[in-house]
C-alpha positions, -999 to 999 in steps of 0.1 A, spaced: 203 466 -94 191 438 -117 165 411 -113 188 383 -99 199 403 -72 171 413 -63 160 378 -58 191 370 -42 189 398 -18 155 389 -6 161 355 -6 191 357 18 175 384 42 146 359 42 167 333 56 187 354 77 159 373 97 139 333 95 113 353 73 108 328 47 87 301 58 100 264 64 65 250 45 76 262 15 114 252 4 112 260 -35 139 286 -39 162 281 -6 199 278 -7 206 238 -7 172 228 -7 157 198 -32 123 188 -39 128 150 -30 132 167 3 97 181 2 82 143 -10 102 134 22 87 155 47 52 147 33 56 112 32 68 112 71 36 133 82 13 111 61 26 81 81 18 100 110 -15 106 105 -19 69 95 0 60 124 -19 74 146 -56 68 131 -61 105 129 -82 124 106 -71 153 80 -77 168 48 -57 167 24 -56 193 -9 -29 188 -38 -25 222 -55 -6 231 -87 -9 275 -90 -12 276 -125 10 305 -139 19 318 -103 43 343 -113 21 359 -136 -7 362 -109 9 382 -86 -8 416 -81 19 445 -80 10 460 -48 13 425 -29 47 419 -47 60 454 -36 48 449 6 62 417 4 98 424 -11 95 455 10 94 432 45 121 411 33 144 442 31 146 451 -12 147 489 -14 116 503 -28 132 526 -64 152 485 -66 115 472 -64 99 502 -87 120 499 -118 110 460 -120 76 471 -117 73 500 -139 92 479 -168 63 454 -168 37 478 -166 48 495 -195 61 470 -215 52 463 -251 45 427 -261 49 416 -296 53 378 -306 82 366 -324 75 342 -351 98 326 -379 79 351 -402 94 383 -385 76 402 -353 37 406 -352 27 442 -360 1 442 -334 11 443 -303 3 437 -266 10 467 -238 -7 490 -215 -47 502 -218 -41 544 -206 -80 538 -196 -76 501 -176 -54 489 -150 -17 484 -158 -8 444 -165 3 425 -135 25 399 -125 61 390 -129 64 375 -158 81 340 -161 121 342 -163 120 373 -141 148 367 -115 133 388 -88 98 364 -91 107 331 -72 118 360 -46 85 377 -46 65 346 -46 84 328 -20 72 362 4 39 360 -2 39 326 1 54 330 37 28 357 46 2 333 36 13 304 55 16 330 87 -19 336 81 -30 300 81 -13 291 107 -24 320 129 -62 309 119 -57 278 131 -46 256 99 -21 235 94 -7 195 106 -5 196 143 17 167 154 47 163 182 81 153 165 97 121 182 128 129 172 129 168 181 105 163 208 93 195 194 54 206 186 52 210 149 21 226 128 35 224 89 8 241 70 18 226 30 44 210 18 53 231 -11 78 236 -36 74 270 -57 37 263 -68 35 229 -61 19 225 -28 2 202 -1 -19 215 19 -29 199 49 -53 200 76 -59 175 105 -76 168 140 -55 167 168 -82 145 190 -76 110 189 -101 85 174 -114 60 202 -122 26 191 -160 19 187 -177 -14 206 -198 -17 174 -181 -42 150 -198 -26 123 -176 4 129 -142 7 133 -137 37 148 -161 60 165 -153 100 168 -169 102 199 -148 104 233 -158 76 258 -177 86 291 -150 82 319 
């Protein structure tokens, strides 16, 4: 079982079981990033619109694949369905892999590879085809989390007529998050100040 299917695996039991979350559409089958920009820009409006406030954090995970700690990789692959020895070989090939760098002069005669009295390396590596995979699950656990703490874009879709509560807009690493107050802004009777965030006395 190589990389790719790995990734394709997970990917398509993600979407089949709706395990994958919606904030996050890097990676999905027929999924492009203008569409991301497009779902931002609509709940941007509707904070404008409706004179609400939120905070706002543009993110960019440097070297996300790389990042990712082994054991979190292996829970996550493991709830979107990969077998575990699929998930092991990937991660026993990093951990013991030896790193030289390739230059027009030949290969380095140092090299880079495993301390026997540290930690093993972690990460994915960039190229892996099972990483978009594994990074796509955590981000969904991670967004599950937020939003179970209370995070996240609460708003009521006119279209749907459905409550929403997007948590980012992301795509892979590159991610929105967002966070806003449901309770509407009254207008304030003091010129000087537009609008006051304190609910009038009925």
């Amino acid at each position: 079982m190589n990389n790719k299917k790995i990734g394709r695996d997970a990917m398509w039991n993600g979407e089949r079981a709706k395990a994958v979350a919606r904030d996050n559409l890097g990676g999905r089958t027929g999924i492009r990033a203008v569409e991301v920009n497009q779902n931002w820009t609509l709940a941007d409006d509707h904070i404008h619109g409706q004179r609400a406030r939120a905070v706002i954090i543009s993110n960019d995970v440097k070297g996300c694949f790389d990042r990712i700690a082994h054991v979190v990789a292996i829970l996550a692959l493991r709830h979107l369905g990969i077998p575990q020895p699929a998930i092991m070989s990937v991660i026993l090939t990093i951990q013991h892999m030896q790193h030289h760098i390739r230059t027009d002069f030949g290969e380095s005669e140092q090299s880079h590879g495993p301390n026997p009295s540290g930690p093993p390396p972690q990460g994915l590596i960039q190229g892996n085809g099972a990483a978009p995979a594994a990074w796509s699950a955590v981000m969904a656990i991670l967004v599950d989390c937020m939003k179970g703490g209370g995070h996240g874009h609460k708003a009521w879709a006119p279209t749907s007529q459905r409550a929403m509560t997007p948590v980012c807009f992301g795509f892979v690493d590159d991610t929105k998050t967002v966070k806003n107050c449901p309770r509407p802004v009254y207008r304030s009777e003091d010129p000087r100040l537009p609008f006051s965030h304190v609910e009038p006395s009925i």
